[in-house]
Each structure stands twice: as structure tokens, then as C-alpha cells.
PQR file of N, CA, C, O and H, with PARSE charges and radii, in Angstrom:
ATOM      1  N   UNK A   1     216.004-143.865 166.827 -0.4000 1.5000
ATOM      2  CA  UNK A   1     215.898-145.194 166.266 -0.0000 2.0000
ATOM      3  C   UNK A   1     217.247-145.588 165.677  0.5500 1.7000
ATOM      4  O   UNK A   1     217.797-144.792 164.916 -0.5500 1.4000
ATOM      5  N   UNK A   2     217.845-146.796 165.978 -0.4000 1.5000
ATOM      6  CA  UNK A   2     219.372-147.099 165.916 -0.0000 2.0000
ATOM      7  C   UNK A   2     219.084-148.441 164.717  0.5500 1.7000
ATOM      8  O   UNK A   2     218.389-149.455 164.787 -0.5500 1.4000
ATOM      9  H   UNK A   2     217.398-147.443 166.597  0.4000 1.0000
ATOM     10  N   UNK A   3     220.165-147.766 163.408 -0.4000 1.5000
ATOM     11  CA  UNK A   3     219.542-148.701 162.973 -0.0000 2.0000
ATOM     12  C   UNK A   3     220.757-150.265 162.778  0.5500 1.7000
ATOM     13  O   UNK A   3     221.951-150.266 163.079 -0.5500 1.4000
ATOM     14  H   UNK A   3     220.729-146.942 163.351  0.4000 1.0000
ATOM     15  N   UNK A   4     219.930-151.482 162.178 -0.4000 1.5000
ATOM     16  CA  UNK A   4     220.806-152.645 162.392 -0.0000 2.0000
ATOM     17  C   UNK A   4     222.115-152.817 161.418  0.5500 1.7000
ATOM     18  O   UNK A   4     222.475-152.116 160.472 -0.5500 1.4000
ATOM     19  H   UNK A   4     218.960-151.482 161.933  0.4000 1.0000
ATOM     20  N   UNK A   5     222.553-153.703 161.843 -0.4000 1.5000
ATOM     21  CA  UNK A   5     223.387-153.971 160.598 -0.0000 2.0000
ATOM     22  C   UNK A   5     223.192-154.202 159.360  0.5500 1.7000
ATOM     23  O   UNK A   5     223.768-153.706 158.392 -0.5500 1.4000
ATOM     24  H   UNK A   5     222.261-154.272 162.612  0.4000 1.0000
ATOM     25  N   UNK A   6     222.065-155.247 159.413 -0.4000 1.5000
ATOM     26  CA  UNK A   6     221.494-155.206 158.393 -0.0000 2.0000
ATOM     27  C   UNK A   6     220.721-154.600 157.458  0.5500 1.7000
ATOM     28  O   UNK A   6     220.441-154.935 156.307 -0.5500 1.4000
ATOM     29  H   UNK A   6     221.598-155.650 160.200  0.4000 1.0000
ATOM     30  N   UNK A   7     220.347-153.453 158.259 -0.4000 1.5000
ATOM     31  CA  UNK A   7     219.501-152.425 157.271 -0.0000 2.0000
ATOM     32  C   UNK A   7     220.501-151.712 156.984  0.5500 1.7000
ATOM     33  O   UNK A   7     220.098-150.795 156.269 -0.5500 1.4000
ATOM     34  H   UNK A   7     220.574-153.181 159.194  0.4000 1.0000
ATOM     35  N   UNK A   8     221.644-151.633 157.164 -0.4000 1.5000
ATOM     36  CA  UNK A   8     222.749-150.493 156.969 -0.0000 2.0000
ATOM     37  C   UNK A   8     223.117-151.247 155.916  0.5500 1.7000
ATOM     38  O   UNK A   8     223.029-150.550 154.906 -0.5500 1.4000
ATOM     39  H   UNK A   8     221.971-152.379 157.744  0.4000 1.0000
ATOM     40  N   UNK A   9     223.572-152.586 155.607 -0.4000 1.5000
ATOM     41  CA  UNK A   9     224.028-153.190 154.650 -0.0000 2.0000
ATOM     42  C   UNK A   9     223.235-153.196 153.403  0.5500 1.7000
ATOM     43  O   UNK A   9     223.699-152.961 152.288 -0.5500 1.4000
ATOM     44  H   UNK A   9     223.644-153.152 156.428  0.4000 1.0000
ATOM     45  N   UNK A  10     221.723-153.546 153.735 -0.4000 1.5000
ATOM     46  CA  UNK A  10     221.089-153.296 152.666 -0.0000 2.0000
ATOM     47  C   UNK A  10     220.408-151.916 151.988  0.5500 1.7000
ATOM     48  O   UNK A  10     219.714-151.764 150.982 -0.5500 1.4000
ATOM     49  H   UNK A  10     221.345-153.737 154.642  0.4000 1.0000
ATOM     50  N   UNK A  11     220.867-151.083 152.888 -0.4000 1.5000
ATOM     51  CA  UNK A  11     220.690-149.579 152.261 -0.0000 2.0000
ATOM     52  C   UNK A  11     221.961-149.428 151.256  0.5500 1.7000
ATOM     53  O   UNK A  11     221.778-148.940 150.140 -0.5500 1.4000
ATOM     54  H   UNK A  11     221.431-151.207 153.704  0.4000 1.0000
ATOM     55  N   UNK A  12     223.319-149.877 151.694 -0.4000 1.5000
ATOM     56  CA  UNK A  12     224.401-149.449 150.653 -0.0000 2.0000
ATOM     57  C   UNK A  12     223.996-150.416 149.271  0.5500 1.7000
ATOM     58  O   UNK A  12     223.808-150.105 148.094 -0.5500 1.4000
ATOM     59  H   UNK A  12     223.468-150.273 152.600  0.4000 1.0000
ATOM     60  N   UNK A  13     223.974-151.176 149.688 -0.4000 1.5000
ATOM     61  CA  UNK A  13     223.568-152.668 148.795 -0.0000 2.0000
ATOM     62  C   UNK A  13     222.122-151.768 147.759  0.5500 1.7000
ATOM     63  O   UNK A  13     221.982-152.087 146.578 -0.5500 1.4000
ATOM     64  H   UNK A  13     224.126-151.428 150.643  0.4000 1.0000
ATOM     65  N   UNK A  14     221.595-151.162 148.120 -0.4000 1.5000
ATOM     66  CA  UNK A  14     220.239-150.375 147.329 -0.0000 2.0000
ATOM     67  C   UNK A  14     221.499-149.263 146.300  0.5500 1.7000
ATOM     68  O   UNK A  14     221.762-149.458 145.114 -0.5500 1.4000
ATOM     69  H   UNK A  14     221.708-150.903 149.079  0.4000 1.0000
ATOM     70  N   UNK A  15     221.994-148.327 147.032 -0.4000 1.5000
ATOM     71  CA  UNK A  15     222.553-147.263 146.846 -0.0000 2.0000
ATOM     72  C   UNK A  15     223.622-147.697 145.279  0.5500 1.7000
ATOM     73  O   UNK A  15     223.535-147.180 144.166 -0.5500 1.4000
ATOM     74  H   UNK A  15     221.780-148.169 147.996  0.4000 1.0000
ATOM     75  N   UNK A  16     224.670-148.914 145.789 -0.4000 1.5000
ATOM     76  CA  UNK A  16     225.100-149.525 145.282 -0.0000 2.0000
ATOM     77  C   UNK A  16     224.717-150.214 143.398  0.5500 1.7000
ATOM     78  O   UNK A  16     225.492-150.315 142.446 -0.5500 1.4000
ATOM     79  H   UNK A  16     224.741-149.335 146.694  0.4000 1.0000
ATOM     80  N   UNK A  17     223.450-150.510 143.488 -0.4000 1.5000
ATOM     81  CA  UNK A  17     222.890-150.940 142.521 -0.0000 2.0000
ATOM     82  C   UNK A  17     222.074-149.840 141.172  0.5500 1.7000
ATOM     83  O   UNK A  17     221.861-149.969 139.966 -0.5500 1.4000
ATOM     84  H   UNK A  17     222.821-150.428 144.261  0.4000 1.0000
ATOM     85  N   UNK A  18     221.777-148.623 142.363 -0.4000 1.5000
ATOM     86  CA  UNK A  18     220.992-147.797 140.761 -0.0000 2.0000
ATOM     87  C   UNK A  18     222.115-146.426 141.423  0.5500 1.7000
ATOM     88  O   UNK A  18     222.895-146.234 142.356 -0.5500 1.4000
ATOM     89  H   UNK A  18     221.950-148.518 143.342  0.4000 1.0000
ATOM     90  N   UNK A  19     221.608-145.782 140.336 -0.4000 1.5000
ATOM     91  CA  UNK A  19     222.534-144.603 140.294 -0.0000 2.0000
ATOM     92  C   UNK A  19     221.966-143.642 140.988  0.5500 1.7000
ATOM     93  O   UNK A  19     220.796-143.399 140.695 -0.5500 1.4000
ATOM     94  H   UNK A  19     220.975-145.937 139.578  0.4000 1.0000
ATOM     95  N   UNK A  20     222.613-142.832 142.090 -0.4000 1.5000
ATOM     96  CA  UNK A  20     222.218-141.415 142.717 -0.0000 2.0000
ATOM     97  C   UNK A  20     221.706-140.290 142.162  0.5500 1.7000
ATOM     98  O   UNK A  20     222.406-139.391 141.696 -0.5500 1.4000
ATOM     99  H   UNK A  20     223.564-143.029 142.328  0.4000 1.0000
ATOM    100  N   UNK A  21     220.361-140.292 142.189 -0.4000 1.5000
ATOM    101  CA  UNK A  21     219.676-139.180 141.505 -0.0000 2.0000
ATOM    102  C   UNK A  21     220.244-137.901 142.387  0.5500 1.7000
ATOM    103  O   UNK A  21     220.093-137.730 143.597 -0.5500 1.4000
ATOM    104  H   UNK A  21     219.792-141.022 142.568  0.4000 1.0000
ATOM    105  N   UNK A  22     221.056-136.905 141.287 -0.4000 1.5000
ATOM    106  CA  UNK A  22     221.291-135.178 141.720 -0.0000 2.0000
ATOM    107  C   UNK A  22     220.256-134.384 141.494  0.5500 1.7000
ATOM    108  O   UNK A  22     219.406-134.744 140.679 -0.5500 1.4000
ATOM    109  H   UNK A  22     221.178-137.044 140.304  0.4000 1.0000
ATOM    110  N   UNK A  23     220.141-133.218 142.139 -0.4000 1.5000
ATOM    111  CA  UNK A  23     219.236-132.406 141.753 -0.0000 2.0000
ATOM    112  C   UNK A  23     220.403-131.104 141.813  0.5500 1.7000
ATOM    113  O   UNK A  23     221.242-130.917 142.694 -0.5500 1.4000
ATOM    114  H   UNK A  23     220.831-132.925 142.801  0.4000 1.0000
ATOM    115  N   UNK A  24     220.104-130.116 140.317 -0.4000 1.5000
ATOM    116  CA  UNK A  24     221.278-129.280 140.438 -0.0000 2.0000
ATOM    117  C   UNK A  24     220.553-128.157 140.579  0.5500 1.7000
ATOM    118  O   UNK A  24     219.480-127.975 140.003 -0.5500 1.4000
ATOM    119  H   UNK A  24     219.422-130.268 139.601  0.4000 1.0000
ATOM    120  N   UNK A  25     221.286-127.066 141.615 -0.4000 1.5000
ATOM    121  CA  UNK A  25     220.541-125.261 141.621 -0.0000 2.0000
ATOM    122  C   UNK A  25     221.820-124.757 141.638  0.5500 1.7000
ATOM    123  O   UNK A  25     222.856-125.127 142.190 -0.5500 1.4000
ATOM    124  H   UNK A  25     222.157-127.214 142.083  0.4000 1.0000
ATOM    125  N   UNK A  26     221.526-123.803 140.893 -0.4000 1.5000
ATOM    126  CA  UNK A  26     222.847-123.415 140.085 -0.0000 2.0000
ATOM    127  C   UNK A  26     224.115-124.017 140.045  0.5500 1.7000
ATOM    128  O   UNK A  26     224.115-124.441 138.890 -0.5500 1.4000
ATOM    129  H   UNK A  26     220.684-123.502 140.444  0.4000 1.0000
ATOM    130  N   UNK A  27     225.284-124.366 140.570 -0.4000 1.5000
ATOM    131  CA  UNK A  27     226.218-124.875 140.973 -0.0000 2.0000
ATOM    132  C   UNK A  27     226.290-125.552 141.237  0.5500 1.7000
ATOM    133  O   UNK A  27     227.318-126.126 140.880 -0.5500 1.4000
ATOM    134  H   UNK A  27     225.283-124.021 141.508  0.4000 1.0000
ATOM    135  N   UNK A  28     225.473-126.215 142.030 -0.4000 1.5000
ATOM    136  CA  UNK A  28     225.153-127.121 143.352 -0.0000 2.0000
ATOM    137  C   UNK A  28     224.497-128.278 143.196  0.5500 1.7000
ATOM    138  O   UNK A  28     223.276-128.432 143.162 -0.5500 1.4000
ATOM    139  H   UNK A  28     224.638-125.748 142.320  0.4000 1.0000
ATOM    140  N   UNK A  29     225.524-129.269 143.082 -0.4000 1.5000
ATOM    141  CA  UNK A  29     224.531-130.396 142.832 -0.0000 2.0000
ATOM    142  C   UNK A  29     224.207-131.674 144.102  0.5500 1.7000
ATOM    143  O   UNK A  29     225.103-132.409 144.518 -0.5500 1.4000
ATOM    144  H   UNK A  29     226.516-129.145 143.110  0.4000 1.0000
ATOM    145  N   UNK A  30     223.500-131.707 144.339 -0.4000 1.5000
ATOM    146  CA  UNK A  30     223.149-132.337 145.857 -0.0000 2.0000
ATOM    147  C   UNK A  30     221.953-133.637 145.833  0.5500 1.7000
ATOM    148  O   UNK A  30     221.185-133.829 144.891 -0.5500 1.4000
ATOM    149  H   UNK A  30     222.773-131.110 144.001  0.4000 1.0000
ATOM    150  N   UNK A  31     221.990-134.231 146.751 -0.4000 1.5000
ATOM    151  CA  UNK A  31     220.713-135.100 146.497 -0.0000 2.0000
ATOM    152  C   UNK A  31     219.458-134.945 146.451  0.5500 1.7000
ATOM    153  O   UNK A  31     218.896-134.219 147.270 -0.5500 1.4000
ATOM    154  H   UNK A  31     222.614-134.075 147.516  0.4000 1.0000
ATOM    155  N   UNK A  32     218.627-135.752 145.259 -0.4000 1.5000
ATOM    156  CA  UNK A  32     217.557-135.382 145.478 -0.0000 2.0000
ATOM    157  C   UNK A  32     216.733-135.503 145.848  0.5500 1.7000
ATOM    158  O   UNK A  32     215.797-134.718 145.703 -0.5500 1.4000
ATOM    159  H   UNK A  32     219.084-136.343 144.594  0.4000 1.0000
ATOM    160  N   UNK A  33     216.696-136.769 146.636 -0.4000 1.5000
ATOM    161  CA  UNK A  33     216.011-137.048 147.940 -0.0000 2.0000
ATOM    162  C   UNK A  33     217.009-137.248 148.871  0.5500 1.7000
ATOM    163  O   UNK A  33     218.214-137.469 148.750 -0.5500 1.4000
ATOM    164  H   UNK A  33     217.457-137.407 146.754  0.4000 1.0000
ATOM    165  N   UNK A  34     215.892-137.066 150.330 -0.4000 1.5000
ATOM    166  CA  UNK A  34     216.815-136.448 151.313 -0.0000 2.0000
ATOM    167  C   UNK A  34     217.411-138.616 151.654  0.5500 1.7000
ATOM    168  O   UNK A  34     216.842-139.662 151.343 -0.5500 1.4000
ATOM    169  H   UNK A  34     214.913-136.886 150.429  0.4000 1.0000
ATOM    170  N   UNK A  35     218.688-138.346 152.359 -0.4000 1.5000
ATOM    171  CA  UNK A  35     219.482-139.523 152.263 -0.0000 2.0000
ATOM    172  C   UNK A  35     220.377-139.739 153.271  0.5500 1.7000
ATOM    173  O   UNK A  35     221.410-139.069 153.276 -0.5500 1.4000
ATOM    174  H   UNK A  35     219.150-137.496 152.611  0.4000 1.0000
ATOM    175  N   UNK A  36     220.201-140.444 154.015 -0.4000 1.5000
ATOM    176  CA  UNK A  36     220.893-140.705 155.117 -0.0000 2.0000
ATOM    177  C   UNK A  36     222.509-141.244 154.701  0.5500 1.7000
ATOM    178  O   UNK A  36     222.651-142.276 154.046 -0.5500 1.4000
ATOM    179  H   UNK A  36     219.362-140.988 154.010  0.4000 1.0000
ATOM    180  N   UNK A  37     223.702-140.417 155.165 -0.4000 1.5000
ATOM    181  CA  UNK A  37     224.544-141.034 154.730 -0.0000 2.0000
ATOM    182  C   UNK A  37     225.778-140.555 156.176  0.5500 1.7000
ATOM    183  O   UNK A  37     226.939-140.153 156.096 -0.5500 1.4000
ATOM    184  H   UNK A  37     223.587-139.579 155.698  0.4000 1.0000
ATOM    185  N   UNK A  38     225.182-140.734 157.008 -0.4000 1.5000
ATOM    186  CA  UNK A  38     225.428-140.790 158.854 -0.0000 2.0000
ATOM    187  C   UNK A  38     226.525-142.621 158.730  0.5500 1.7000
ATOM    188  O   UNK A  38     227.083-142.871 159.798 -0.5500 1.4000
ATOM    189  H   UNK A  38     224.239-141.060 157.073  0.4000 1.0000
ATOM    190  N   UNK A  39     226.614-143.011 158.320 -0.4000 1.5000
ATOM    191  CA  UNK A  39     227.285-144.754 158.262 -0.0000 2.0000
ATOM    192  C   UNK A  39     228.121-144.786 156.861  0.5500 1.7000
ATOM    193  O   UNK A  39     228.831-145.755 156.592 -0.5500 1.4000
ATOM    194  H   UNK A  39     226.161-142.808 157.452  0.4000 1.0000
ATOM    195  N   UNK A  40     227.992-143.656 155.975 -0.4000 1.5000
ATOM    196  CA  UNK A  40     229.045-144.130 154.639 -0.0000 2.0000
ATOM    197  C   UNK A  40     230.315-142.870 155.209  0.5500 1.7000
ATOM    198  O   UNK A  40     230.450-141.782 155.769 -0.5500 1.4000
ATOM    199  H   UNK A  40     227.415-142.869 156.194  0.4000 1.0000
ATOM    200  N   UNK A  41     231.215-144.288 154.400 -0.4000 1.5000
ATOM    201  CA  UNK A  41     232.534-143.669 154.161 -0.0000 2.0000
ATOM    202  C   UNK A  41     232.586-142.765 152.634  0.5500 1.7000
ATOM    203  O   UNK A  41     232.434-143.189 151.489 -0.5500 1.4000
ATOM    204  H   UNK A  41     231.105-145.172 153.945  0.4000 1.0000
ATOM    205  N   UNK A  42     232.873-141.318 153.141 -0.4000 1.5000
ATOM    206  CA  UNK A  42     232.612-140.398 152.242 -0.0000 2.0000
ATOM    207  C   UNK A  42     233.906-139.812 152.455  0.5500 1.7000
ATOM    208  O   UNK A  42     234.476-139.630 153.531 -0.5500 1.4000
ATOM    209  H   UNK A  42     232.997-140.974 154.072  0.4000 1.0000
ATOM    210  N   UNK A  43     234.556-139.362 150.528 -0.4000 1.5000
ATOM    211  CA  UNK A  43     235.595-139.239 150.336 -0.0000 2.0000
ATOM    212  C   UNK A  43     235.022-137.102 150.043  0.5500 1.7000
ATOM    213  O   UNK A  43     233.853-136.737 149.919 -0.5500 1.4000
ATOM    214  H   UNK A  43     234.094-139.510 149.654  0.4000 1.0000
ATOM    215  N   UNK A  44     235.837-136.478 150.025 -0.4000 1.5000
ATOM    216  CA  UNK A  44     235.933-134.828 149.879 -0.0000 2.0000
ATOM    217  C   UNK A  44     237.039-134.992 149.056  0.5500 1.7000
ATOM    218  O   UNK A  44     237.937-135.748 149.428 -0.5500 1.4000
ATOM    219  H   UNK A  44     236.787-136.775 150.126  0.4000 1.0000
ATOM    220  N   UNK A  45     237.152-134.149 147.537 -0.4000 1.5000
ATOM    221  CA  UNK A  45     237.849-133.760 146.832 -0.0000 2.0000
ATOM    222  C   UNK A  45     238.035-132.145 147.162  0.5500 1.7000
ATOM    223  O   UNK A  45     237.077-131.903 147.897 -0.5500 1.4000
ATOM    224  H   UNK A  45     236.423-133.535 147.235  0.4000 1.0000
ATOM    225  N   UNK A  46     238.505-131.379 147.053 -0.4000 1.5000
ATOM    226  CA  UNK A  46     238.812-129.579 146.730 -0.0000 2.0000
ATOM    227  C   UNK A  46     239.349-129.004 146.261  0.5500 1.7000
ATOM    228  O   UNK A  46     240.224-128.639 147.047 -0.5500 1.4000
ATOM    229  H   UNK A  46     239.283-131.575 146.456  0.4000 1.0000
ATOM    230  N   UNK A  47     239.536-128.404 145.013 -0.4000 1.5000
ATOM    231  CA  UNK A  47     240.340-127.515 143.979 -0.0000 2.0000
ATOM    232  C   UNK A  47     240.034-126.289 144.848  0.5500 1.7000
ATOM    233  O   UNK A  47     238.902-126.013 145.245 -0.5500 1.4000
ATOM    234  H   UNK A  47     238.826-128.701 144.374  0.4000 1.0000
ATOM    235  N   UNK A  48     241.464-125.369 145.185 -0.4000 1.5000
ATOM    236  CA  UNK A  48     241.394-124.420 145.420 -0.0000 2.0000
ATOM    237  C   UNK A  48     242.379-123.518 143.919  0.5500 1.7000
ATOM    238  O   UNK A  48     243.559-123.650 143.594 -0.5500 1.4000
ATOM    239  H   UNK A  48     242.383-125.594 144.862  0.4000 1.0000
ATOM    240  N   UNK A  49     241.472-122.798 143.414 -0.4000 1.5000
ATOM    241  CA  UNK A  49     242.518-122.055 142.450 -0.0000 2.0000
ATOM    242  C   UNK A  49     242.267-120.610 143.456  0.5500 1.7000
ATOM    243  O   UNK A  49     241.836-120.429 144.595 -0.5500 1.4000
ATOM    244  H   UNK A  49     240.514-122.691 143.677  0.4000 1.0000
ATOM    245  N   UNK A  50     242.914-119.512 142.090 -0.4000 1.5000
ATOM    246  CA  UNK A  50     243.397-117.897 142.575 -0.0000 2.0000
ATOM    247  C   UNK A  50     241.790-117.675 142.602  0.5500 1.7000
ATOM    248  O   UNK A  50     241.784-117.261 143.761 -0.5500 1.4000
ATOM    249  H   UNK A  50     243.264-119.660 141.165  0.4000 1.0000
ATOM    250  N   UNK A  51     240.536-117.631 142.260 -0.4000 1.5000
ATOM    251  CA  UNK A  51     239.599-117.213 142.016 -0.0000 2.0000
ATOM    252  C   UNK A  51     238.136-117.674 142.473  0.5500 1.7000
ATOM    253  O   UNK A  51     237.145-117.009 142.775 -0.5500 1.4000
ATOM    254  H   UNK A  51     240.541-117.967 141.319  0.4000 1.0000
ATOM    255  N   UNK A  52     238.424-119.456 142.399 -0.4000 1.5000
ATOM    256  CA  UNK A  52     237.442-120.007 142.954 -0.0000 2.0000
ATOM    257  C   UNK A  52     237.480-120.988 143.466  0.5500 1.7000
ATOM    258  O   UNK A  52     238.586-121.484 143.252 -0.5500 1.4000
ATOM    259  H   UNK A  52     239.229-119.996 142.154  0.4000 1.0000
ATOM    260  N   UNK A  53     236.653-121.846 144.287 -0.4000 1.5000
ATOM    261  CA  UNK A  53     237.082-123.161 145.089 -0.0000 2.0000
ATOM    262  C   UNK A  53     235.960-123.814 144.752  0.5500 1.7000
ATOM    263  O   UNK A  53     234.870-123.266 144.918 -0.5500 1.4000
ATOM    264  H   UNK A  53     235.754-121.443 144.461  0.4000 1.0000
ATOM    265  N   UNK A  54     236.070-125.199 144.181 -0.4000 1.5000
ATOM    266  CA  UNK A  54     235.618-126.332 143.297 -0.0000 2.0000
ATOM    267  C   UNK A  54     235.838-127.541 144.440  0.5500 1.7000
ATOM    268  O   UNK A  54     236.979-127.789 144.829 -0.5500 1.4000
ATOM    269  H   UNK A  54     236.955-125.645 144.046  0.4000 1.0000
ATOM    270  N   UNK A  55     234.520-128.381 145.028 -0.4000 1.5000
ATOM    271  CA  UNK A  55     234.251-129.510 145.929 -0.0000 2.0000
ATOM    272  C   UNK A  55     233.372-130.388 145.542  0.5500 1.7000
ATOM    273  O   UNK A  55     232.340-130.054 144.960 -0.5500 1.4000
ATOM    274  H   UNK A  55     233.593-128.180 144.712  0.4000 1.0000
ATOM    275  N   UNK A  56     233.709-131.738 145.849 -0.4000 1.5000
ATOM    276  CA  UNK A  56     233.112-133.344 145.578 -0.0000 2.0000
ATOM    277  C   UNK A  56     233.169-133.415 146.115  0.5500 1.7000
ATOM    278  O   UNK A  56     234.013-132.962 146.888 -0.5500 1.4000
ATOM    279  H   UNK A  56     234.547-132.009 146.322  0.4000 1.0000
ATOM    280  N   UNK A  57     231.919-134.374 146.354 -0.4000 1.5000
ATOM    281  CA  UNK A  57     231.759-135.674 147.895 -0.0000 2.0000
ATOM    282  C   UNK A  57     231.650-137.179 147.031  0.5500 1.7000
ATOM    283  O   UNK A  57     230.870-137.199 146.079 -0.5500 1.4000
ATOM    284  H   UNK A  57     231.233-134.742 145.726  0.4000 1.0000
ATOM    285  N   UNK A  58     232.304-138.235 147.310 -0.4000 1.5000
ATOM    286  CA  UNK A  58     232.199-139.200 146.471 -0.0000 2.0000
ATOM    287  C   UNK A  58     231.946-140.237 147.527  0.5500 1.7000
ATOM    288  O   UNK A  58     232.545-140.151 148.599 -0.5500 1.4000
ATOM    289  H   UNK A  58     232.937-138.218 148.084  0.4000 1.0000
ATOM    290  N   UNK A  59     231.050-141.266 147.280 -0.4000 1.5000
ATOM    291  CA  UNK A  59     231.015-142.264 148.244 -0.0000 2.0000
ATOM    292  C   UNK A  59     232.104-143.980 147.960  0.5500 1.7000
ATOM    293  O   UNK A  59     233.034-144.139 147.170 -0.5500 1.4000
ATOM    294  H   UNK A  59     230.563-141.335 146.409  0.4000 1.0000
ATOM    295  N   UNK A  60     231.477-145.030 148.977 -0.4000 1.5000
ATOM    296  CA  UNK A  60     232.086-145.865 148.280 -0.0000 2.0000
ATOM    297  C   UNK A  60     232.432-147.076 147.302  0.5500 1.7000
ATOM    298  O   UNK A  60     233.168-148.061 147.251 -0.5500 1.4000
ATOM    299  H   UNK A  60     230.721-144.901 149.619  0.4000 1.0000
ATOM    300  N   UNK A  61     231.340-146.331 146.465 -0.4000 1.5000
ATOM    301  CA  UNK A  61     230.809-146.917 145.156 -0.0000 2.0000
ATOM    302  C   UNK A  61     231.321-145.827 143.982  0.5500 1.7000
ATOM    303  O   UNK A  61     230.857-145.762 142.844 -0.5500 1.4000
ATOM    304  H   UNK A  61     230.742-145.531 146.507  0.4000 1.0000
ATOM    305  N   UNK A  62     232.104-145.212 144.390 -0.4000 1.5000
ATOM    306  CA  UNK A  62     232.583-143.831 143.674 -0.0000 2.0000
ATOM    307  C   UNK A  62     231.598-143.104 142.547  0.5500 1.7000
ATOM    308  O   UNK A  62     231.936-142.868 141.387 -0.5500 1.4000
ATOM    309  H   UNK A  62     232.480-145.265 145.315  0.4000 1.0000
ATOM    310  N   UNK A  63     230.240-142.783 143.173 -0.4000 1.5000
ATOM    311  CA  UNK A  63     229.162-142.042 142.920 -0.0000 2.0000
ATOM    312  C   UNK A  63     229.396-141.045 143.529  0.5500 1.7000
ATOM    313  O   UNK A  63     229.892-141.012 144.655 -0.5500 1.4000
ATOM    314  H   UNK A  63     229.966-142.974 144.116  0.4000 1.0000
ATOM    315  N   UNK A  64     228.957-139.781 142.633 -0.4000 1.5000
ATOM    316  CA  UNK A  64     228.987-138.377 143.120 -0.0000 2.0000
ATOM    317  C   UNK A  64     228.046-138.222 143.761  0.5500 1.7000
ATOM    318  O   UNK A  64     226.971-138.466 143.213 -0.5500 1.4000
ATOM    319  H   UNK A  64     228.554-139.807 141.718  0.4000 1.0000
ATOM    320  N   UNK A  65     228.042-137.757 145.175 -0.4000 1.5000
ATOM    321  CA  UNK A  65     226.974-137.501 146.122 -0.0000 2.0000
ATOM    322  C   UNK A  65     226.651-135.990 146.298  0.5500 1.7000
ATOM    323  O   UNK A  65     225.505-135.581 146.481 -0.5500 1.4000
ATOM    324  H   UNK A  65     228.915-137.559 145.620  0.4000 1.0000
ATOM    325  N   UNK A  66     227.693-135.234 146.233 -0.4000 1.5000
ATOM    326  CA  UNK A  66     227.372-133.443 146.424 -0.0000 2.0000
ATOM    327  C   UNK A  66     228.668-132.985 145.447  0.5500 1.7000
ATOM    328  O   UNK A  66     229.712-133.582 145.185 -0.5500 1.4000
ATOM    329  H   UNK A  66     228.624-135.566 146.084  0.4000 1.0000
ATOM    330  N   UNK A  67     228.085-131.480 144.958 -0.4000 1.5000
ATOM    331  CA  UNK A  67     229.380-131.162 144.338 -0.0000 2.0000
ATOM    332  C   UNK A  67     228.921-129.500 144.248  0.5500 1.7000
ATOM    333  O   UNK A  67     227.885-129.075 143.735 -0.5500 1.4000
ATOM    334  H   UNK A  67     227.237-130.995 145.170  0.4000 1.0000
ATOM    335  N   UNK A  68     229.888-128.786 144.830 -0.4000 1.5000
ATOM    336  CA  UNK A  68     229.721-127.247 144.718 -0.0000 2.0000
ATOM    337  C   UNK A  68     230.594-126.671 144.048  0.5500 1.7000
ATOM    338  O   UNK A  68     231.712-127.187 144.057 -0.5500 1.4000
ATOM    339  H   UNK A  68     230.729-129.131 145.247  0.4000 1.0000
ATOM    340  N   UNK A  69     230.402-125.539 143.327 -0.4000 1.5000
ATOM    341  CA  UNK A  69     231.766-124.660 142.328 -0.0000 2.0000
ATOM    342  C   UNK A  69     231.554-123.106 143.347  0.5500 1.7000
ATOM    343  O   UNK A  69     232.248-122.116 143.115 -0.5500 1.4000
ATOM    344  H   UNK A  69     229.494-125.120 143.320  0.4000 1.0000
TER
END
């Protein structure tokens, strides 16, 4: 099922307006309902230090969408 323009517009336009519920397990904070994001422009941050590697996914409403330590 291919979806229109317009439902693509008004899904960001939803997304856009309330805030992205996370759900966190241990580290890991991810969405908490499942979320189609196949059509957003999604930004990747990555701290690599000596010990551990630290990642964001930010969309383009600069809401945190995933984030792993």
C-alpha cells in the first residue's frame, strides 16, 4: 500500500504537533509505538570515545526519535 502525499504530509504535520513518546530499556530509548518513518529525513549523531559509543536519531522537527549508549 503506497502511501499519498497527502497522508505523508499529514502524518509529519501529526508528528510535528505533540511530542514523540520514548519508551526506555536500559540504554535504549526508542519509540513507543511502532512508527513509520520510511519518508522522514532523519539526522544520526555518534560520539565515539576510548570506551564507549553514544547514538541519536533526530528528525525534522529536531525530536529525539532513537538514542543508544
Amino acid at each position: 500500500m503506497s502511501k499519498t502525499a497527502a497522508s505523508i504530509q499529514a502524518e509529519r504535520a501529526a508528528l510535528a504537533t505533540k511530542p514523540f513518546e520514548l519508551r526506555q530499556v536500559g540504554a535504549e530509548l526508542s519509540p513507543a509505538r511502532p512508527t513509520d518513518f520510511s519518508h522522514a529525513h532523519l539526522r544520526l549523531g555518534i560520539d565515539v570515545g576510548s570506551t564507549t559509543v553514544k547514538l541519536a536519531v533526530i528528525d525534522d522537527n529536531d525530536n529525539l526519535v532513537y538514542a543508544n549508549y
